[in-house]
N, C-alpha and C positions, 0 to 999 in steps of 0.2 A: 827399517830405519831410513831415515834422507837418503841418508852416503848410496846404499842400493837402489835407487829410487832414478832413472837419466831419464833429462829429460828428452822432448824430441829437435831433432835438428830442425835448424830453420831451412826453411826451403825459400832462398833471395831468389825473386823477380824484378827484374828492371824495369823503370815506367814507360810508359809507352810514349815510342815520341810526338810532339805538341804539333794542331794543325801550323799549317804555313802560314795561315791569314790570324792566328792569335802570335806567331814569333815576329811576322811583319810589325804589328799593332807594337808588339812590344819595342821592338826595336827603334819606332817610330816614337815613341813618348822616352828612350833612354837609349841612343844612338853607340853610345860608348860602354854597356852594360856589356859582363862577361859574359861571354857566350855559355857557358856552363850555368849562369844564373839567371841568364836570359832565358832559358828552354825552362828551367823549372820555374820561371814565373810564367811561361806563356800556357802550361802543364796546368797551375792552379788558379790563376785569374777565369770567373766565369763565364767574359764576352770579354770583344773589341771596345767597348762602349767603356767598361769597367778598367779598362787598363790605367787612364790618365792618372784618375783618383786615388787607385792603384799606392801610385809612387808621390801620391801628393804628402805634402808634409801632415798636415790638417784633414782627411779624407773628411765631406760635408757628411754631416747627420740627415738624419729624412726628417718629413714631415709630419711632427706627432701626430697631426692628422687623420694619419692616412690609418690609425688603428683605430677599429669599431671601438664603438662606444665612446672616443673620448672626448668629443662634443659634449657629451651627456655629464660625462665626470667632471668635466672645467666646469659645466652652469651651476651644477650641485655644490660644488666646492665653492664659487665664487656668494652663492646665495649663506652661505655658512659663514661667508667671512664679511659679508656687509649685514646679516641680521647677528652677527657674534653668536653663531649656534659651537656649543660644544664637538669640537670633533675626536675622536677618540682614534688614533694609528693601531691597529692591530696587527705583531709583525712575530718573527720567527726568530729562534735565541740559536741559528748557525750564522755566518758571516755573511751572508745572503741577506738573510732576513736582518740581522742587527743593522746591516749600511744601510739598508734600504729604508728601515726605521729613523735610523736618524736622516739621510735623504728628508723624510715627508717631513719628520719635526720640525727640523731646522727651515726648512723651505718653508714652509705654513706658517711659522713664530713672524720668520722676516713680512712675510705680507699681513702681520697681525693678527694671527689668527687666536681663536680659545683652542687650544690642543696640548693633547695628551697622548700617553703610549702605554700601548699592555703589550708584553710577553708573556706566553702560556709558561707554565713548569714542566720541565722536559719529561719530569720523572712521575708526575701523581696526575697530570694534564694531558698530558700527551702534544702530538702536533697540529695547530692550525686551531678550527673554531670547533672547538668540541666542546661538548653544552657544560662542562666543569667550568673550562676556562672561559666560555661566554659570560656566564652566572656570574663568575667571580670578576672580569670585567665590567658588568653593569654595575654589580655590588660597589667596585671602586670608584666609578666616574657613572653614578646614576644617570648625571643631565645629559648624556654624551645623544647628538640628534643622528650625529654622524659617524657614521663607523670604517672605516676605509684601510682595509685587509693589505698588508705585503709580503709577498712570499709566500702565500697560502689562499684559502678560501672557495679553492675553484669547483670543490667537489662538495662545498655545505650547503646542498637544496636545503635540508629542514632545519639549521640552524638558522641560515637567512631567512627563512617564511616565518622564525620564531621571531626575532630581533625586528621584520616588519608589523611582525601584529602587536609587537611593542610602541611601533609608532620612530622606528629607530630605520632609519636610509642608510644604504650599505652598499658603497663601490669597491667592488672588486680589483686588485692588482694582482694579478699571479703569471708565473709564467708556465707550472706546470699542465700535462696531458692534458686535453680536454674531456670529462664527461659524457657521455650520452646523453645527460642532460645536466645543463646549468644551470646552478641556482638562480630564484627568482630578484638577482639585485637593482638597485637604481641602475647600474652603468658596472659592465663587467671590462678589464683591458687587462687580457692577454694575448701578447704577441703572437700566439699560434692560432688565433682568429684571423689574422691578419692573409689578405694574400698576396702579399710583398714576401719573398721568400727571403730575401734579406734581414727581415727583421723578426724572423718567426723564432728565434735562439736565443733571444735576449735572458738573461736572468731576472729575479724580480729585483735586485737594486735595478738596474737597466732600465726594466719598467717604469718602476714609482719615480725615478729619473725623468723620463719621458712623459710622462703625466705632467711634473714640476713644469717641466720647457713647453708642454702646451697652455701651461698659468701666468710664466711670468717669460720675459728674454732670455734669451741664449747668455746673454754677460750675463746676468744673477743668478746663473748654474753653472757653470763655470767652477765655482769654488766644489762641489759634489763631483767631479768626474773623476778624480783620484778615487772616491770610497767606490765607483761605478767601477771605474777600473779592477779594483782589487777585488770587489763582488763577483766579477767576470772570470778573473782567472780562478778565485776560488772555485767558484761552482763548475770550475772546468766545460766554459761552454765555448765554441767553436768560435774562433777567433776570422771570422769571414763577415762580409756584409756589413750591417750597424754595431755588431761587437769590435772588428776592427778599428773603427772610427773613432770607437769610444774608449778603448783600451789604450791607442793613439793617443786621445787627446789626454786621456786621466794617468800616464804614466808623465808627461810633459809638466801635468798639476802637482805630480809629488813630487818631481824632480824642480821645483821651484820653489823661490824662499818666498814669492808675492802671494801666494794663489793656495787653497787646499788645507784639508782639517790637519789641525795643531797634533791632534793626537795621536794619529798616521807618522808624522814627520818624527815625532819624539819615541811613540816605540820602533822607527827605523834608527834612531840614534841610538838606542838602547842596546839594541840588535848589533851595536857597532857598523851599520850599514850606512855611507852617505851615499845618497842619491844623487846628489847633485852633483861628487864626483863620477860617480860613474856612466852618469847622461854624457857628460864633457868626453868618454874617449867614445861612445859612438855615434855614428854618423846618421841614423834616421834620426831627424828631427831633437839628436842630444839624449834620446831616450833611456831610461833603464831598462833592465833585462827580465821580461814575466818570470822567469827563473828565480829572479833576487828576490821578486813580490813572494814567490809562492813557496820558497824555502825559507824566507825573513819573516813575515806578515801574518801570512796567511794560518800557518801553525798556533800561531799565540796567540789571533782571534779566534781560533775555532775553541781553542781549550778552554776559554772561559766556558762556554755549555759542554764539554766532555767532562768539567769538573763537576757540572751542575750549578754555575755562576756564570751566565749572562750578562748579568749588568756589568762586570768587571770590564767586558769589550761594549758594552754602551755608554760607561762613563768615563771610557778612552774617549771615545769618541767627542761627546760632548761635554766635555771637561770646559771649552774654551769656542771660543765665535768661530768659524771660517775666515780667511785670509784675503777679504778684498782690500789688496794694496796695505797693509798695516803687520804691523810688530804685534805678538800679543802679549799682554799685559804681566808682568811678576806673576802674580797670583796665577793665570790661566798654565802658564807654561808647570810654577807649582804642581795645581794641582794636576794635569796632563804626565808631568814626570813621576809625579807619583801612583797613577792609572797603569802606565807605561809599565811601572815595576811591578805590582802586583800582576801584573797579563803575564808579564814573562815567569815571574813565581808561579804563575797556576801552568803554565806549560811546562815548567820545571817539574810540576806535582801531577799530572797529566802522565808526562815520561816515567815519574816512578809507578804509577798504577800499569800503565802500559809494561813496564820492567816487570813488576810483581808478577802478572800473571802469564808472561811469556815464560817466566822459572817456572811456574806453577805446572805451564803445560808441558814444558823440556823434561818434568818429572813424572808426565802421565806417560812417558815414551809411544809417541803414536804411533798407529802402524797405518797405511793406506786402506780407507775400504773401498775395494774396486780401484777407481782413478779421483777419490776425495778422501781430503784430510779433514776429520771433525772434530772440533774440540766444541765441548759443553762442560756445562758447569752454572751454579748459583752467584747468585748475584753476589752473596756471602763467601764465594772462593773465590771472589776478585773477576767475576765476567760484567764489571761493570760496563754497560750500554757505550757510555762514549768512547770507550778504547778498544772496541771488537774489531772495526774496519783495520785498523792500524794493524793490530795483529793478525787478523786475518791472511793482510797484504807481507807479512813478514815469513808467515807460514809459506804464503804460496809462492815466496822466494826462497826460500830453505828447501820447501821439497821437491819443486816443481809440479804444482799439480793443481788446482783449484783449492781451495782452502775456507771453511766453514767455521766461523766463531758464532759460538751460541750464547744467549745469556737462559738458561730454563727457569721456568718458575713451578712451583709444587700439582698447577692444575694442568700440567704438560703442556702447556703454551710458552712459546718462545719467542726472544726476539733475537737477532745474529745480520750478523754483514756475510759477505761473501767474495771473495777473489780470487779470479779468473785469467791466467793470461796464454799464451799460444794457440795452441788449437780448440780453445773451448771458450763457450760464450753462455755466461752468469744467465740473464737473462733469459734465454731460451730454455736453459735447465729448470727454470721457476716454473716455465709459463706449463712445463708436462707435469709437473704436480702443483698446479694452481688452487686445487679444492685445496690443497692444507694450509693454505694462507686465509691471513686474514684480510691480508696486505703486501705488496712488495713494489720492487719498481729500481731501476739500475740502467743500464747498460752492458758488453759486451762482459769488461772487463772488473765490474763490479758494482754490485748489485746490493738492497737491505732488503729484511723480508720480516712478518711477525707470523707466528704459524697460530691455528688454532687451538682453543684447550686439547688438548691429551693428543694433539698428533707428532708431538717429536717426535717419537720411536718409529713413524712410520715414514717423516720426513728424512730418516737417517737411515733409513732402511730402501727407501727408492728414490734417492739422490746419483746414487752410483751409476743408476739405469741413466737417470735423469740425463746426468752430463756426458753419457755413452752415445746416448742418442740427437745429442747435439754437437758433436764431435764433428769438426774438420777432417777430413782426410791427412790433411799436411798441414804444418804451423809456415802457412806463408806471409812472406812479408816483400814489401815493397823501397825497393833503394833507386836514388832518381837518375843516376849513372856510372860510369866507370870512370875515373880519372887518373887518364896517363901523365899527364905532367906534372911536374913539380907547383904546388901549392904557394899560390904567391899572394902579394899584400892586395891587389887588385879585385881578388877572388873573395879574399876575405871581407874589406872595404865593400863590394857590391851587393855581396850577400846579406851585408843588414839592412839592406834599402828594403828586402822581403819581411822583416819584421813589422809588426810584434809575431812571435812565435810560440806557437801553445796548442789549443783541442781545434782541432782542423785547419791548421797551415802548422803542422809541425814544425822541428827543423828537420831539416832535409837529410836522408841519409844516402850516402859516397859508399863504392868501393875503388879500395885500390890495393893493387900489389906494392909489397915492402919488404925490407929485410930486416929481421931482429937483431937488433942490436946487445940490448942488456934488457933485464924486467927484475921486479920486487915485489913479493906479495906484501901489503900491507894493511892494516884495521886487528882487532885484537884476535880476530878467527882466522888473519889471512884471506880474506876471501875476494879480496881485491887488489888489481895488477897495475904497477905502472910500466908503463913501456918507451924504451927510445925504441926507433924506429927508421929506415933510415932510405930514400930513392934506390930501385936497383939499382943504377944505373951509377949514380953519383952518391957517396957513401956518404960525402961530405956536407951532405942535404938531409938532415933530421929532422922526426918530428917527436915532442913527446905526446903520449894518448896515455887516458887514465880506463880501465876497465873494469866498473861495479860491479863484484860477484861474481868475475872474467875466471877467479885461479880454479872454479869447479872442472871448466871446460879447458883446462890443458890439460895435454899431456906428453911427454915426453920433447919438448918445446928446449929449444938448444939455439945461441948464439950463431946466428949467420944463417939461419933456415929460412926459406918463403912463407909468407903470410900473404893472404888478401884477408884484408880488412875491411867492414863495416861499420862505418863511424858516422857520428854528427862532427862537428865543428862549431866552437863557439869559446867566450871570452872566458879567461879562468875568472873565477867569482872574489879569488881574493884578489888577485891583481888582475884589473881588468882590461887593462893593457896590451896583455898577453892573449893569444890564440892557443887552444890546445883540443887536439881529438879527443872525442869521448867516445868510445868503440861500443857495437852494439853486437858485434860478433868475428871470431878470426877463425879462416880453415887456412891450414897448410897447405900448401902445393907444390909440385915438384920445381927443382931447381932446372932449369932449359938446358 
């Protein structure tokens, strides 16, 4: 069961300290930065050259130019929009693909374009240009001359050679893996062609964005950098380089009443979430917190496609015009708050599917095989596709262990998520039984995969191995110093000049020694600790820290005892006002 199940101790490393000529640089563009906040920018900034931009309010965009092919994709587009050739958007029904969708629509309408939009069916279609949902694309919009892919396409050699011997032109947008070989299209732009290392992590809103700005100025895009934004943090891509700039600038668009889609703003209100107050208490550039985006937002667009309703977060979207300088009309705000509510209903009904089948499995009482947890099951006991990662990720918090959600189908082909976290990496574990996919693709800490007809049994059977042999020695992790002194407004105040904060520029994780004051487990299992907290030294210097999932890892923890703690820092979400530690781990230590 869990309860017998521990997991392994973290093993904290401290970062190594920053050269002298990247703390000078720093120092030099922010004379008065905290010393503690000064090392960890001069730690993650990648030159001297990069530091100014760094700390600029607005960091500049690059020049769409400078990715292949996009010369190629402006002429094509531009000849479609003075001959009025049909252009047809072909995009993808997760939050990626939906922005980046309305991204092209709405940008193409404005410059007068003939355009249209398909999304495949998650469930009978599958993802990208798979010759069902190409078929049934032309079937919809026969005259379409033009066909321009987002969030997909990178790997359709032979549907693209189909769609040309149709007499049908076809520019690629995508940002994922590259092929071996690339389809044969007009003009392919993705970022990881590029060799600007800066801008090889874009997502495809990011992209199809970047396409738009090599069409028309910089001001007539403007109103899209918020859905760019929030495409960014969804798809959890590295917040360095041109994602920084653009996360910058499209958190600035949501956080204003002139600028940025209607339907964004209204399901943040929905959400009970204003932006605009919470830009107001901090200091980079007024901004809000990726945190608020990606707890508020980010959830209730994805759940339209876990319900199997996409359009519900495309006709948020485009319920109403973009915001250049203007109020929007009765009717758009209308219909928008009505979008708004049904997104949040379908996450409402998303959670109880999500609920159903986590009882489902609380009742198969799992046991560990090897160092993985698998749960499988029909599509008919509730292992519906869009809720597996979620569960997945709940499992591999319950037991500590990697955690396998399958959905099986009757000819033993599957499909399932996967979540991974301390000393084990998703990914790797795929790539040593790769023949039993059909497909897969992730990262460290979590991965999707579809297996072949009839190899479940075998995938469940050399998984154990799998993640044995890609097993860490130690679950190390990296904290960026020790802090002796008392936490002041200064430290706090500086440290969001380092934001935006998300998939590679974390927030930054501290330790320090403390004395326990009082704690409370709190959530309906207890599984979570609040803590006061309080300066050795000076009793009368607190802090509160909240710790997710913290009550597994005590024991025998008593008022007035030594702690070092491992923590982030950052704004409470209900009052923003507020600072409070968020702990990422506590060991005892002896009293001196």
């Amino acid at each position: 069961m869990s309860e017998t199940v521990i997991a392994k101790p973290i093993c904290w490393q401290a970062e190594s300290s920053p050269s002298q000529a990247m703390l000078e640089a720093v120092y030099t563009a922010k004379p008065s930065l905290h010393p503690t906040v000064a090392r960890i920018a001069a730690r993650r900034i990648a030159t001297p050259d990069a530091v100014k931009t760094w700390f600029e309010d607005f960091p500049p965009l690059c020049d769409p130019f400078v990715l292949p092919d996009m010369g190629k994709a402006v002429q094509r587009i531009r000849i479609a929009l003075e001959q009025q050739q049909t252009i047809t958007i072909f995009g993808d029904y997760d939050t990626d693909g939906i922005t980046a969708t309305t991204v092209m629509v709405q940008a193409l309408q404005q410059c007068g374009a003939k355009v249209f939009y398909f999304i495949p069916d998650r469930e009978t279609e599958g993802y990208g240009l798979t010759p069902n949902a190409v078929q049934r694309c032309l079937n919809t919009f026969p005259s379409t001359a033009l066909l321009i892919t987002v969030d997909c396409g990178i790997s359709s050699v032979a549907e693209v050679a189909n769609l040309n011997a149709k007499g049908v032109d076809v520019i690629i947008t995508d940002h994922h893996v590259l092929p071996e070989m690339l389809p044969p299209a007009y003009a392919i732009v993705n970022p990881r062609r590029c060799a600007v290392s800066a801008l090889q992590n874009m997502c495809g809103c990011a992209t199809a964005f970047t396409v738009i700005r090599a069409l028309v100025t910089d001001e007539h895009c403007k109103n899209f950098l918020d859905l760019v934004a929030v495409a960014t943090i969804a798809d959890v891509m590295a917040l360095t380089g041109e994602n920084r700039a653009l996360v910058t600038r499209g958190l600035w668009v949501l956080s204003s009443l002139k600028y940025g889609n209607v339907g964004l703003k209204l399901l943040a209100a929905t959400q009970k979430v204003d932006f605009s107050k919470i830009a107001q208490c901090t200091q980079k550039s007024h901004l809000p917190l990726v945190e608020t985006v990606a707890f508020n937002l980010v959830p209730c667009l994805n759940a339209a496609s876990r319900v199997g309703r996409f359009e519900l977060a495309y006709n948020l979207l485009n319920t109403a015009k973009p915001l250049p300088n203007r109020n929007p009309t009765p009717a758009e705000c209308a219909r928008s708050k009505t979008a708004a509510a049904m997104l949040v209903e379908a996450n409402k009904e998303r959670r109880d599917i999500e609920k159903r089948l986590r009882e489902h499995i609380d009742g198969l009482q799992l046991q560990p095989v090897g160092n993985v947890i698998i749960a499988s099951g029909s599509q008919e006991e509730g292992f519906e596709p869009g809720v597996l990662g979620i569960v997945a990720a709940r499992l591999a918090d319950k037991y500590h262990l990697p955690a396998v959600v399958c959905c099986v189908k009757p000819d033993g082909s599957a499909s399932g998520s996967m979540r991974a976290n301390g000393p084990w990496h998703a990914v790797k574990a795929l790539d040593t039984i790769a023949d039993l996919c059909e497909h897969y693709g992730g990262h460290k800490a979590a991965a999707g995969f579809a297996l072949k007809p009839g190899a479940f049994e075998a995938f469940a059977t050399r998984l154990p191995e799998a993640f044995t042999q890609c097993q860490q020695e130690k679950n190390v992790k990296a904290y960026e110093e020790d802090i002796m002194h008392p936490l002041e407004s200064s430290f706090y105040a500086d440290l969001e000049l380092l934001e935006p904060f998300g998939a590679g520029n974390p927030r930054p994780i501290f330790a320090k020694q403390v004395i326990l004051m009082t704690y409370e487990l709190l959530g309906a299992e207890k599984a979570h600790v609040w803590l006061r907290v309080a300066e050795p030294d000076d009793a009368s210097v607190t802090y509160d820290a909240m710790w997710f999932s913290g009550a597994r890892h005590m024991r025998s923890w008593q008022s007035g005892m030594r702690l070092r703690l491992f923590f982030t820092v950052s704004r409470d979400k209900t009052k923003p006002s507020i600072w409070k530690l968020f702990v990422e781990d506590a060991v005892p230590v002896p009293n001196p």
